[in-house]
N, C-alpha and C positions, 0 to 999 in steps of 0.2 A: 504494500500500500504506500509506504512511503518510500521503500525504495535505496534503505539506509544497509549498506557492510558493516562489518564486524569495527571495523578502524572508526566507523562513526559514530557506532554504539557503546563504543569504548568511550572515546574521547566524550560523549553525552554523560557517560555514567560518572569519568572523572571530575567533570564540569559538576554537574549534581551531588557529588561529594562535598565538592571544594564550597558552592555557592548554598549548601542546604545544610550539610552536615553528614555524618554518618549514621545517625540516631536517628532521624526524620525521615531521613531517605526512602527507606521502607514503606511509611506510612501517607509519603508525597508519590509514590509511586503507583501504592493502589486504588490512591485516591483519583489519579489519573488515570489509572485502567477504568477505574468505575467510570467516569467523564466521558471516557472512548466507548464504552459499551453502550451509555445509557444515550452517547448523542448519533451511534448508531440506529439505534432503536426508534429514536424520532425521527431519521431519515425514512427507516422503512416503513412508519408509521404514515408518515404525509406520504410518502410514495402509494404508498395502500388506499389511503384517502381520496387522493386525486384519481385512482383507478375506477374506487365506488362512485364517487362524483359525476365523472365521465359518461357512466351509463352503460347501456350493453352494445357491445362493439366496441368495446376497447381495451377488452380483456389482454389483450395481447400486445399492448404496447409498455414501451421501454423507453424508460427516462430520458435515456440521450438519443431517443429521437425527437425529443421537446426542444433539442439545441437548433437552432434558426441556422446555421451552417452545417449543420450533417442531411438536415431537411432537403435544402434548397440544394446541395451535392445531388443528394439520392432522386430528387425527382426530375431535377436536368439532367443527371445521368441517364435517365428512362427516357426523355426524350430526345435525345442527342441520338440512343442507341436503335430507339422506334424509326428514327429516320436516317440515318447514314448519310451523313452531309457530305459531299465531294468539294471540298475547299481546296482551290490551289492557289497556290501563296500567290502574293503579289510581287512586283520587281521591285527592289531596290532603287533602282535607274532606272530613270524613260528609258522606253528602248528606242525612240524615235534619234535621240542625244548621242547613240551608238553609230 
């Protein structure tokens, strides 16, 4: 998810030592797993919501197809592909200046 190596996770943990303590740490740490689970939960939660919302016929959709750029890709793409445009470039140079 984040995308973090062992070198990053380290250097987090020493930083979390040094700026919290060693005694704390533990208890700042689960207090932030809990954070991470419970603000998952309200992701899937409004994700759920806007699905019942939506109505029937829309069972089947997925959030990042709500992104205005994945959208407008996917249904140019369908039309681009519905028609087979024979585009040939244009010249650089009049060819008349030749």
């Amino acid at each position: 998810m984040f995308n973090l190596g062992a070198g990053e996770v380290i250097g987090l943990f020493i930083i979390g030592i040094v700026l919290v303590g060693p005694d704390r740490l533990p208890n700042i740490a689960a207090d932030a797993a809990r954070f991470l689970v419970k603000a998952k939960k309200m992701a899937q939660s409004a994700t759920n919501e806007l699905k019942d919302n939506l109505g029937p016929g829309y069972e089947d959709l997925q959030v990042k197809d709500l992104n205005p750029k994945t959208f407008i890709k996917k249904h140019i793409g369908d039309v681009i592909d519905k028609n087979d445009f024979d585009v040939k470039p244009k010249p650089k140079i009049d060819p008349d200046l030749l």
